[in-house]
TORKOL-4160 file (C-alpha; in steps of 0.2 Angstrom, whole numbers, padded with zeros to 4 digits, m for minus):
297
<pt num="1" X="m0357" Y="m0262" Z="m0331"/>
<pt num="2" X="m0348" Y="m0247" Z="m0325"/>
<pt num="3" X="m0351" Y="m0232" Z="m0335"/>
<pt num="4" X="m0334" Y="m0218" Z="m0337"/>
<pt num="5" X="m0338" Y="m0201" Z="m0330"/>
<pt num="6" X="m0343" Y="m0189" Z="m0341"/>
<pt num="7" X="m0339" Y="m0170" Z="m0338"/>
<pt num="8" X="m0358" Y="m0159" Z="m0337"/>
<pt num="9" X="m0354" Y="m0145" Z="m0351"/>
<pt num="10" X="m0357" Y="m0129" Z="m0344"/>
<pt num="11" X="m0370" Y="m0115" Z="m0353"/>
<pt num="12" X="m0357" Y="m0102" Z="m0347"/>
<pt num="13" X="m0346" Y="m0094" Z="m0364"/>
<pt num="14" X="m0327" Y="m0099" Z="m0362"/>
<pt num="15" X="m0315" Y="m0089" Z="m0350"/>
<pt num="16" X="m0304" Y="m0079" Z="m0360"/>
<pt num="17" X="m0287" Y="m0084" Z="m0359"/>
<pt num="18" X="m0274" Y="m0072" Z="m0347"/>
<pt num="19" X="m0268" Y="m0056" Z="m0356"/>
<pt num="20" X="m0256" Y="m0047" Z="m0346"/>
<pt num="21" X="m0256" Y="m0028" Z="m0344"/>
<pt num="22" X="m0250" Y="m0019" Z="m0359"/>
<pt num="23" X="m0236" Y="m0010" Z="m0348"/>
<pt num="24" X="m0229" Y="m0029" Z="m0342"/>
<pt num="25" X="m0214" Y="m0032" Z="m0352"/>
<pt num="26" X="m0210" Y="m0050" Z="m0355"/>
<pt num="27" X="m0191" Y="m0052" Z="m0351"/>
<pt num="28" X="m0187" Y="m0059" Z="m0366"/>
<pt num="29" X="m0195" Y="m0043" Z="m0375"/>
<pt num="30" X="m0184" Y="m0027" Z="m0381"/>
<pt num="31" X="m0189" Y="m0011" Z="m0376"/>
<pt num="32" X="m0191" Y="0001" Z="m0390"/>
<pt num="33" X="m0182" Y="0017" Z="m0389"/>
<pt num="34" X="m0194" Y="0030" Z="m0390"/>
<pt num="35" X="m0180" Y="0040" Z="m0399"/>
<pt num="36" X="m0184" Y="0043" Z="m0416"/>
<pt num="37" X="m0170" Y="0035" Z="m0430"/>
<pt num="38" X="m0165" Y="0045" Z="m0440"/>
<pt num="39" X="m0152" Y="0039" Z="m0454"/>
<pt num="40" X="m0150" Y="0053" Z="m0468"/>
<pt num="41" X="m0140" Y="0067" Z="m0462"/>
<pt num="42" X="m0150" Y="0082" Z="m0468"/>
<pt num="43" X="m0166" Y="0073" Z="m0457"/>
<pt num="44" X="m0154" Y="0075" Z="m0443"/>
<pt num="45" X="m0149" Y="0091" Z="m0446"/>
<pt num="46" X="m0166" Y="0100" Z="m0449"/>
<pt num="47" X="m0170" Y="0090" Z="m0432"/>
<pt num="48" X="m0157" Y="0100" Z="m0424"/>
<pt num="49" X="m0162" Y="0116" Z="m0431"/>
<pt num="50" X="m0181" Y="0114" Z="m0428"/>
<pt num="51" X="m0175" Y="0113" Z="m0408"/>
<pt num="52" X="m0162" Y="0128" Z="m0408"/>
<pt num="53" X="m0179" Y="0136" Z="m0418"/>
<pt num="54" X="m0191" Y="0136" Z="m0404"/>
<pt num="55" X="m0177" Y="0145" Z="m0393"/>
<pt num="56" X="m0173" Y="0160" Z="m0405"/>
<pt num="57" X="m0179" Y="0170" Z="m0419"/>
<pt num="58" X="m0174" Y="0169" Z="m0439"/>
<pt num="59" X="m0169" Y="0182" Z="m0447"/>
<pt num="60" X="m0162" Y="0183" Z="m0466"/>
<pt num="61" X="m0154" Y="0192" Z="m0482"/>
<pt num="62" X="m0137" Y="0201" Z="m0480"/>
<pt num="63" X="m0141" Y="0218" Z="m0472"/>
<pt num="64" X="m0150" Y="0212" Z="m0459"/>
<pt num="65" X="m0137" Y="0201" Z="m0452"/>
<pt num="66" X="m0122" Y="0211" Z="m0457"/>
<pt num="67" X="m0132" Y="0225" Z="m0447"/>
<pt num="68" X="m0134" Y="0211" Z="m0432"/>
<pt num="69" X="m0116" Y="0206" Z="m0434"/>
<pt num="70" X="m0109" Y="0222" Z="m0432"/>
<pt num="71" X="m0121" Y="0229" Z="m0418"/>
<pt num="72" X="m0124" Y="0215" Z="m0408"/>
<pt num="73" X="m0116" Y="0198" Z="m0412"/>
<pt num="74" X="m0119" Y="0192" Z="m0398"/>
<pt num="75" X="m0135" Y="0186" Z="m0401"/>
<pt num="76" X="m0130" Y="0175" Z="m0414"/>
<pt num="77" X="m0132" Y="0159" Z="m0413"/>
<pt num="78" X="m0130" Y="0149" Z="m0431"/>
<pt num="79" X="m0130" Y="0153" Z="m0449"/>
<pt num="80" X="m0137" Y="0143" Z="m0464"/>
<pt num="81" X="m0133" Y="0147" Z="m0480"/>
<pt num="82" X="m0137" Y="0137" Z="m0495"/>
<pt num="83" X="m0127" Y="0141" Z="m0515"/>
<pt num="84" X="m0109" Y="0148" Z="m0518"/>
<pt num="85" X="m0100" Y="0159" Z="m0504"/>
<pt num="86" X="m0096" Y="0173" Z="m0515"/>
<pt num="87" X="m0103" Y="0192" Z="m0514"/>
<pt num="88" X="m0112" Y="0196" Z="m0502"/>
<pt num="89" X="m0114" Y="0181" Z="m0496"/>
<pt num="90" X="m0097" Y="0179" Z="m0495"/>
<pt num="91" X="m0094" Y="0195" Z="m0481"/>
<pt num="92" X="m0109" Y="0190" Z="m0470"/>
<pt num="93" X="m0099" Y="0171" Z="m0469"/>
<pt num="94" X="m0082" Y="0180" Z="m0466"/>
<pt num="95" X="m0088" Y="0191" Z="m0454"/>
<pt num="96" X="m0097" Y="0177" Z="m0446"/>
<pt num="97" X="m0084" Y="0166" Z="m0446"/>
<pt num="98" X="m0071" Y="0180" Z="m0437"/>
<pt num="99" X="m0081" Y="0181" Z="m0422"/>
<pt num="100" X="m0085" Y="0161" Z="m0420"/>
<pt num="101" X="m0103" Y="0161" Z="m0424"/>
<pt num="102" X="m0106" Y="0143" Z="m0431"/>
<pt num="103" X="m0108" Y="0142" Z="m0451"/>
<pt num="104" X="m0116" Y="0128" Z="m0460"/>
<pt num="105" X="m0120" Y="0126" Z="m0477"/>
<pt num="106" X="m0136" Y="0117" Z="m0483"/>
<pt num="107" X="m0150" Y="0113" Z="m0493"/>
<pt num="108" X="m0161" Y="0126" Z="m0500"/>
<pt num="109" X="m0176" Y="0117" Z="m0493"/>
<pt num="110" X="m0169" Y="0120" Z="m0477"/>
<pt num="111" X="m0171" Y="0137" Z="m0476"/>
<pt num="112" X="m0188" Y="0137" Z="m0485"/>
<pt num="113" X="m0195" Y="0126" Z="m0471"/>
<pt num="114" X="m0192" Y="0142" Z="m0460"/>
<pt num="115" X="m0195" Y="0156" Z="m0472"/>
<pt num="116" X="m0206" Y="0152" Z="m0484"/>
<pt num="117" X="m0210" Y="0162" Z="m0498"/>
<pt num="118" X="m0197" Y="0173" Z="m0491"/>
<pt num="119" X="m0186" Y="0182" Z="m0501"/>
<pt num="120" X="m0169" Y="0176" Z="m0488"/>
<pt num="121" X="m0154" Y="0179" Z="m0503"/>
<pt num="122" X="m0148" Y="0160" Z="m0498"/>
<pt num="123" X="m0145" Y="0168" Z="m0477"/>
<pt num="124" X="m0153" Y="0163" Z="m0464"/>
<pt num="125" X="m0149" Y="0166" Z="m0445"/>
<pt num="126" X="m0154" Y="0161" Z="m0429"/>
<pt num="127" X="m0153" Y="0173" Z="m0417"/>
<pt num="128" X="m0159" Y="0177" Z="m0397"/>
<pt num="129" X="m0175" Y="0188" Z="m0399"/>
<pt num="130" X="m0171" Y="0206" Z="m0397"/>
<pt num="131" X="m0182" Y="0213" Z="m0379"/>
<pt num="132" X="m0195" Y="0224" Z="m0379"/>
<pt num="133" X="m0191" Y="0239" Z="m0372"/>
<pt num="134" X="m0203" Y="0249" Z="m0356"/>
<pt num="135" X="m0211" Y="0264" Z="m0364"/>
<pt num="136" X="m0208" Y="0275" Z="m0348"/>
<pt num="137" X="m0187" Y="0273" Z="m0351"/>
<pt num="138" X="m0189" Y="0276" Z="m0370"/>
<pt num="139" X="m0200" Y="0294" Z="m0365"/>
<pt num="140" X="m0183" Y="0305" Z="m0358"/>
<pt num="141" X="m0186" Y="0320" Z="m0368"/>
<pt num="142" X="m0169" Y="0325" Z="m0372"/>
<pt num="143" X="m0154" Y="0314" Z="m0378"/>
<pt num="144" X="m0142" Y="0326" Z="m0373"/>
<pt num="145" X="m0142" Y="0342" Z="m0367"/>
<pt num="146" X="m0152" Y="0355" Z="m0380"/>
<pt num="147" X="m0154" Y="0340" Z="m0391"/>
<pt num="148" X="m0172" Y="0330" Z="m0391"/>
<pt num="149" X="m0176" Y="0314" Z="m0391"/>
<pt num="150" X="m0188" Y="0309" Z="m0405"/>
<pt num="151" X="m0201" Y="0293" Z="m0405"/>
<pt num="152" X="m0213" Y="0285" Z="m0419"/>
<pt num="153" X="m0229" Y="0279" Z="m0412"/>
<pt num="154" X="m0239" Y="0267" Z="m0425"/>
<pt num="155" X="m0257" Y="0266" Z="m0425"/>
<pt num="156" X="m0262" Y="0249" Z="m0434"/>
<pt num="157" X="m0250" Y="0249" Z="m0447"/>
<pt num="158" X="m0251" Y="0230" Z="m0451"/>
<pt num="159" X="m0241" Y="0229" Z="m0465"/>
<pt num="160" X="m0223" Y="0221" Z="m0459"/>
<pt num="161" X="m0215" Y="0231" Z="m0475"/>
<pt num="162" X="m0222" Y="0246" Z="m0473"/>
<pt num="163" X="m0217" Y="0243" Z="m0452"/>
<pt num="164" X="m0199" Y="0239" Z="m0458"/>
<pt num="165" X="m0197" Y="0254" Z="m0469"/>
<pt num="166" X="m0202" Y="0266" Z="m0456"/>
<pt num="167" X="m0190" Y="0257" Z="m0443"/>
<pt num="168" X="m0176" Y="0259" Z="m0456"/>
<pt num="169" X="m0179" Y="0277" Z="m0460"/>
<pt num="170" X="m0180" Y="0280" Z="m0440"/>
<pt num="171" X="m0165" Y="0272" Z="m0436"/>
<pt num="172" X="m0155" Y="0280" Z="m0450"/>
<pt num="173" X="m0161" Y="0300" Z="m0446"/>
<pt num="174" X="m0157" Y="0294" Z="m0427"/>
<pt num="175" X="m0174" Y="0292" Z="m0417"/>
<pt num="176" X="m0171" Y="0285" Z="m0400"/>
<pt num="177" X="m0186" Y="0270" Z="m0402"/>
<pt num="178" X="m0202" Y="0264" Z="m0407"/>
<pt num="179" X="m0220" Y="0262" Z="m0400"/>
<pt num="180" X="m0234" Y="0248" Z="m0407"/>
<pt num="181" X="m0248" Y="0239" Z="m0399"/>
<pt num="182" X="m0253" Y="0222" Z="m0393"/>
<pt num="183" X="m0263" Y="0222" Z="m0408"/>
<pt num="184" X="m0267" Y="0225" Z="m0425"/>
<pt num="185" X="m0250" Y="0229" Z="m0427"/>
<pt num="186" X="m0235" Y="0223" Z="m0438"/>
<pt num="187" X="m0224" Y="0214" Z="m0426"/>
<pt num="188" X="m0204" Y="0210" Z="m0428"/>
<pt num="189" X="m0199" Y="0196" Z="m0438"/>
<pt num="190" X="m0191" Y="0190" Z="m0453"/>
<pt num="191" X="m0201" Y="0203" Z="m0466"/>
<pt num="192" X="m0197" Y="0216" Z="m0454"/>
<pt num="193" X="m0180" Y="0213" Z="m0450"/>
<pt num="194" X="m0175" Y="0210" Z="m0471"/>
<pt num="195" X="m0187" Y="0227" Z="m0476"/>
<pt num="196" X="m0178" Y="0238" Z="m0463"/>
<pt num="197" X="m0160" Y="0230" Z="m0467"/>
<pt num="198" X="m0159" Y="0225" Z="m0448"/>
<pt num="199" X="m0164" Y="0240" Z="m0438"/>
<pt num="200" X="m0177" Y="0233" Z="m0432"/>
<pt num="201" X="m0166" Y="0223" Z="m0423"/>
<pt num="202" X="m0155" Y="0236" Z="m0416"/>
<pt num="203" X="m0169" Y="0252" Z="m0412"/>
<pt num="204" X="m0178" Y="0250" Z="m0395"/>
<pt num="205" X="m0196" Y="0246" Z="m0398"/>
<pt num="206" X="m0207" Y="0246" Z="m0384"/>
<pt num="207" X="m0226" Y="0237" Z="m0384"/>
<pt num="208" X="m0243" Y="0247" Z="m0376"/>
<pt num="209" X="m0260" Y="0239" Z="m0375"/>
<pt num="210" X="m0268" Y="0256" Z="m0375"/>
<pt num="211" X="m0260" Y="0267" Z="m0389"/>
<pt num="212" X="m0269" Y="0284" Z="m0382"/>
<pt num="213" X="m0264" Y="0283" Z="m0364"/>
<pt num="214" X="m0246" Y="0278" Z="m0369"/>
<pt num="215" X="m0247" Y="0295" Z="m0377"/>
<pt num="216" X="m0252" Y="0304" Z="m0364"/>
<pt num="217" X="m0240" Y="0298" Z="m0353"/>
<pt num="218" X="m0227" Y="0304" Z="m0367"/>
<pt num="219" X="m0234" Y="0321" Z="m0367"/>
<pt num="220" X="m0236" Y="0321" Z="m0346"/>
<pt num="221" X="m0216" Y="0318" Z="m0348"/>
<pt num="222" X="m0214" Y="0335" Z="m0360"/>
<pt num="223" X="m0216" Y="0327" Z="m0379"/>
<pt num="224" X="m0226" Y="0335" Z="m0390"/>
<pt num="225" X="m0237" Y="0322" Z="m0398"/>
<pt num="226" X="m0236" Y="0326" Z="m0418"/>
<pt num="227" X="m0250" Y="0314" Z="m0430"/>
<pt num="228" X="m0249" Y="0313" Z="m0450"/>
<pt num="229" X="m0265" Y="0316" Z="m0459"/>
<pt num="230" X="m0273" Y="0325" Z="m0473"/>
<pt num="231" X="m0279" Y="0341" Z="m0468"/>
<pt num="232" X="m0267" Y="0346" Z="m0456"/>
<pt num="233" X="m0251" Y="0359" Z="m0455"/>
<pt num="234" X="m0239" Y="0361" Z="m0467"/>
<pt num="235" X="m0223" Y="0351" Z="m0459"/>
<pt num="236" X="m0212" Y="0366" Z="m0462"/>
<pt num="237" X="m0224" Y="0376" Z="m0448"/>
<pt num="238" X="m0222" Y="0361" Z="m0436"/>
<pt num="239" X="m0209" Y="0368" Z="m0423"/>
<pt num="240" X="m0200" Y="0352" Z="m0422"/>
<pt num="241" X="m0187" Y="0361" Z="m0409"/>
<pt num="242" X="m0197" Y="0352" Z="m0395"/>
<pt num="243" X="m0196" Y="0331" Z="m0389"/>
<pt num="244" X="m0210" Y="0324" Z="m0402"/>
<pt num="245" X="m0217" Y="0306" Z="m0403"/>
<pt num="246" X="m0222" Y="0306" Z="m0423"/>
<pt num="247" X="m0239" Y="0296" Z="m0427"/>
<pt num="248" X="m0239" Y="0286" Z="m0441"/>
<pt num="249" X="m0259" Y="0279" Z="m0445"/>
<pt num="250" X="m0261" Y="0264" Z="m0455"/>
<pt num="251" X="m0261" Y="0267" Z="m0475"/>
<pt num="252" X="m0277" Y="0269" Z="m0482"/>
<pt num="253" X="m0286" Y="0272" Z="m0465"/>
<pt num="254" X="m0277" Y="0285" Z="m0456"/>
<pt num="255" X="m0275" Y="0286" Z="m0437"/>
<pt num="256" X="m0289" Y="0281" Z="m0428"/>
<pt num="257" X="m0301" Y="0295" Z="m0419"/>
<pt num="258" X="m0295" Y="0292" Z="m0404"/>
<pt num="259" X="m0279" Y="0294" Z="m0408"/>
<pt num="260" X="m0281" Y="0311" Z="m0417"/>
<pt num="261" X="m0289" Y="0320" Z="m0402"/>
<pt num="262" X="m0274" Y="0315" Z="m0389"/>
<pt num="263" X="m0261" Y="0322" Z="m0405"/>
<pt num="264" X="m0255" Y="0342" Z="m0403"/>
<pt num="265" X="m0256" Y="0346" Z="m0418"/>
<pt num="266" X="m0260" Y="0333" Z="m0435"/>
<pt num="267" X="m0245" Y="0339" Z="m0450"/>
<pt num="268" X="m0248" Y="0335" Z="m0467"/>
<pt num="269" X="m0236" Y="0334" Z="m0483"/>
<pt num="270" X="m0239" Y="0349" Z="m0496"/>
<pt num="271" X="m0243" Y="0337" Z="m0514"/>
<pt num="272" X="m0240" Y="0346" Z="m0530"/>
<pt num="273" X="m0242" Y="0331" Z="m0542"/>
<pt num="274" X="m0259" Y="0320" Z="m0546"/>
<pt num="275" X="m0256" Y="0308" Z="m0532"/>
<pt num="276" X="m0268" Y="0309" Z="m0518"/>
<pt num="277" X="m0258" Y="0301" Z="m0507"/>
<pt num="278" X="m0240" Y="0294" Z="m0502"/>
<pt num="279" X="m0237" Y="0276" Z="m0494"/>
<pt num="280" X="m0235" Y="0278" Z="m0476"/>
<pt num="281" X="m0219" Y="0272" Z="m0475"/>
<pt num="282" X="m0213" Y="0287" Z="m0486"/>
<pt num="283" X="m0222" Y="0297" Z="m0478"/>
<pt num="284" X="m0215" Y="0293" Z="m0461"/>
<pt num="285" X="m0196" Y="0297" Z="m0468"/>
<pt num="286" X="m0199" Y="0311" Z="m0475"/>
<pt num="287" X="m0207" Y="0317" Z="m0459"/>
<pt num="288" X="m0191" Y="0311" Z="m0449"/>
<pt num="289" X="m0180" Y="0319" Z="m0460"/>
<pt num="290" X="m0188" Y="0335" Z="m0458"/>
<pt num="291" X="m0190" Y="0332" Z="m0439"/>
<pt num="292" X="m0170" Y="0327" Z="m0438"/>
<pt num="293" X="m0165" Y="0342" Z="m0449"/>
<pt num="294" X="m0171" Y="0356" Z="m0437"/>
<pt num="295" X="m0164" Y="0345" Z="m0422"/>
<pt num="296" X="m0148" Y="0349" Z="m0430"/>
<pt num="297" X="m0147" Y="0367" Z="m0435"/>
């Protein structure tokens, strides 16, 4: 009797069946478009405004960008509003609108995703980041002829309120430009640019690692290098005649030691009331002012 072949059954586990690649495509198979859908038009805009965001700077509240619009609108680029254009408001938009710069109104959630827990009065900008200025072409000593320059040096004032206040104060009693460090320092920014109602956007401001040589290179060039602390001269007896870079130390802490021994001379503000001390940004304008007044007589 002939017996059918039978197959041996082999000990070895199964062959799995072919996978191809994961990068093989299957002609049949759409591609995906790695380009993201998006449907509801405020996703689409905030898209748009998160790319122009990572090329630019944002600044907000109506001095600041009626101070940028009338200084130096070229470095608009957009503004988002969000409520009624009316007030305020309503000039900034105007203004904006004259000279071309793109106006869109949106959603309040909007602007908070780029400021939050700002204070932004329903204005928000984008705008080219202001440059840093070099330190050596802010130290000229005189303006004009018979007229000084003046300069505010900061030492560790980290407070971007107090930094915008003393930039305000500068830029109003005319000082030519402003010195902070790499660190431990306010920088500019939204806070700084609403608190000092856009100076800070228009007063050169140069940026030193090392706060003590960048002194000495100030008095080297002919300035006189005034600090404010307790303990020190009456500001009428300062002889502000002469180019001065002003020192304002961070509040509550003072100017560092350092930063005492390289000043000329450390001027204080006469108190007649309880209050031991003043906030240094008010300190700092009353300073300037008396700085500016006898630049002018």
């Amino acid at each position: 009797m002939t017996q059918s072949f039978q197959p041996k059954k082999s000990n070895h586990p199964k062959r799995p069946s072919y996978q191809p690649p994961m990068h093989h495509k299957k002609w049949n198979q759409p591609q995906e478009d790695p380009t993201p859908v998006l449907e509801n038009p405020t996703e689409i805009a905030a898209l748009e405004h998160d790319q122009i965001f990572n090329q630019a700077t944002v600044l907000c509240g109506v001095q600041s960008l009626m101070t940028l619009l009338s200084k130096a609108p070229e470095r608009m680029i957009k503004i988002l509003y969000h409520g009624a254009i009316q007030g305020n408001r309503q000039q900034v938009i105007e203004k904006a609108t004259e000279l071309s710069i793109p106006c869109e109104l949106v959603r309040l959630k909007q602007i908070e995703h780029f400021l939050p827990e700002i204070q932004h009065q329903g204005l928000l900008a984008f705008v080219k980041p202001a440059e840093l200025v070099d330190w050596e072409d802010l130290c000229v000593p005189y303006v004009q002829e018979n007229i000084p320059t003046l300069l505010v040096a900061l030492d560790q004032v980290t407070d971007p309120r107090n930094f915008g206040a003393i930039l305000r104060s500068a830029e109003a009693l005319g000082f030519q430009g402003a010195l902070i460090t790499r660190n431990r320092c306010a920088k500019p920014g939204p806070v700084v640019a609403r608190t000092s109602a856009g100076a800070s956007e228009i007063l050169p401001i140069a940026m030193e690692t090392n706060l003590a040589q960048a002194l000495e290179y100030a008095k080297n060039k002919g300035f006189q290098i005034v600090g404010a602390d307790m303990g020190g001269k009456n500001l009428t007896q300062i002889d502000w005649k002469y180019p001065t870079v002003i020192v304002i130390g961070a509040e509550g802490y003072g100017m560092r030691e350092k930063t005492i021994q390289t000043c000329d001379q450390i001027v204080s503000i006469p108190h007649y009331g309880l209050t031991e001390s003043l906030n240094a940004s008010v300190a700092a304008s009353i300073l300037f002012y008396e700085a500016n007044r006898w630049r002018c007589l």
